[in-house]
Each structure stands twice: as structure tokens, then as C-alpha cells.
N, C-alpha and C positions, 0 to 999 in steps of 0.2 A: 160571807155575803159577796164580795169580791168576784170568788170561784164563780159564784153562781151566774150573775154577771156577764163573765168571760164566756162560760158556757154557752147562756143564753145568747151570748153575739154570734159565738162560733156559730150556734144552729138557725140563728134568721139571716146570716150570711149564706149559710150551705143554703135555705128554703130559696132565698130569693135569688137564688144563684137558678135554682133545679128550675123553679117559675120563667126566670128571665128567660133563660137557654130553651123553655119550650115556649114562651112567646115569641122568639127570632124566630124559630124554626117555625111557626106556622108565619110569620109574617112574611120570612123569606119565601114561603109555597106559594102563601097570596098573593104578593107585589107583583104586580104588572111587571112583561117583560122589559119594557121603557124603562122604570122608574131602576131596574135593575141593571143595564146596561150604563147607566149615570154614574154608574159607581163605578165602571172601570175607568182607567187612563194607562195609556201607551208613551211610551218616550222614543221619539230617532235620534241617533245621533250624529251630529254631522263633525264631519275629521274629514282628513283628506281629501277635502277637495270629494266627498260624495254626502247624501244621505244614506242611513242603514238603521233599516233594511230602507233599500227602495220603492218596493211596493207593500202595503199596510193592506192588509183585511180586519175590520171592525164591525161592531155592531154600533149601531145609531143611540148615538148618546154618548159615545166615547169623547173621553179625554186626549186629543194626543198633544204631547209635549214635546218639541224640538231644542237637542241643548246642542252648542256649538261648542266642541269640544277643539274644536282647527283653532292654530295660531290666528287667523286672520279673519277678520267680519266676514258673515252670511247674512244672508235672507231668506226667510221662507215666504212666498209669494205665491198666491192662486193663480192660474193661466184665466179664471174665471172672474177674478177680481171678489172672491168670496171671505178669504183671507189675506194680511199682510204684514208680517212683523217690521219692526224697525231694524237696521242693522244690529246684527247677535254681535257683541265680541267674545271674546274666551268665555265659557263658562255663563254665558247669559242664555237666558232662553221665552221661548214662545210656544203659548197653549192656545190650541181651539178645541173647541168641541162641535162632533159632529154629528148632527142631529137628525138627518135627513138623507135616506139613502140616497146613492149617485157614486159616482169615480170623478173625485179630484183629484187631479194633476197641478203640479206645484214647481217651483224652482225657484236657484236662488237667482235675484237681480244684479248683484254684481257680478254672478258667475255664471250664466245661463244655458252654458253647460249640464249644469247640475241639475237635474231633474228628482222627480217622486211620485208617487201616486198613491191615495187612501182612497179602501174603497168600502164603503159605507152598505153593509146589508141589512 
């Protein structure tokens, strides 16, 4: 009885396995390309005294996350006042997402030097 059991899991695991895997696949054909672009995220990182990459191509709905990998506090700041993290120290970081095609330009406030730009299509 045991066996039989066992078996029977093996084969409604394999079934709703074959089910599940063709429900993503039509759901991922349907899904809006929006609701599909939500799903990604992008990471820069900032060291040396730059952002990298410096300039980002995305599609609208992206994540991008900034980690400060530099000894010293950063900032990521909008020139448009759209975004603003708080001073990054090592290893902290800051996420926007961007929703709305355009070219943001960015840098840090302590360092203003340091520039970026995401460009949102």
C-alpha cells in the first residue's frame, strides 16, 4: 500500500508539474509587456569614485539597484529631483524603479563629479 502511495505522488507531482510548466508558458505569451518588464532589476555599482556601467538602457518597469561598493559614502541623486537615496556607505544600497520612459541623469551629492544616466524605453 505504501508503494502505491509513493507512486501515486511521483505521478501527480510529474502531472502538475507538465500542467504548471504549460500554464507559465501560455501565461508568459499573454502577460502584458509591462507587467513583464516588472520582473526585471539591474544593479550599478558604484567603487571608485564612478558609477558602472555609466549609462543603463532599460525597459520601463525596471528595477535598478545601486550598491556602493567604495570605501567612502555615495549618493544617487536625480538632476530632476525624481530620485534620492540617503548617503550609501559600504555595501548599502538604493533601488528605484523606472516606470516611465525618458533619460535620467543622476550623480552623486557628495561627489558631483560622479555622474550616470538610465534610459528608460
Amino acid at each position: 500500500m505504501k508503494r502505491t502511495i509513493i507512486k501515486t505522488g511521483v505521478v501527480c507531482l510529474g502531472l502538475a508539474g507538465i500542467l504548471a510548466g504549460h500554464s507559465v508558458s501560455r501565461a508568459g505569451a499573454a502577460a502584458p509587456a509591462a507587467i513583464q518588464a516588472k520582473a526585471q532589476a539591474v544593479e550599478v555599482k558604484i567603487d571608485n569614485f564612478s558609477f558602472s556601467p555609466q549609462e543603463l538602457t532599460v525597459a520601463a518597469g525596471t528595477k535598478v539597484s545601486w550598491v556602493n561598493r567604495d570605501d567612502i559614502p555615495h549618493t544617487v541623486t536625480s538632476t530632476t529631483d525624481k530620485f534620492k537615496s540617503k548617503a550609501l556607505d559600504t555595501d548599502d544600497q538604493f533601488s528605484f524603479t523606472f516606470d516611465a520612459p525618458g533619460t535620467y541623469e543622476y550623480f552623486c551629492s557628495i561627489h558631483p563629479k560622479m555622474t550616470g544616466k538610465v534610459i528608460v524605453k
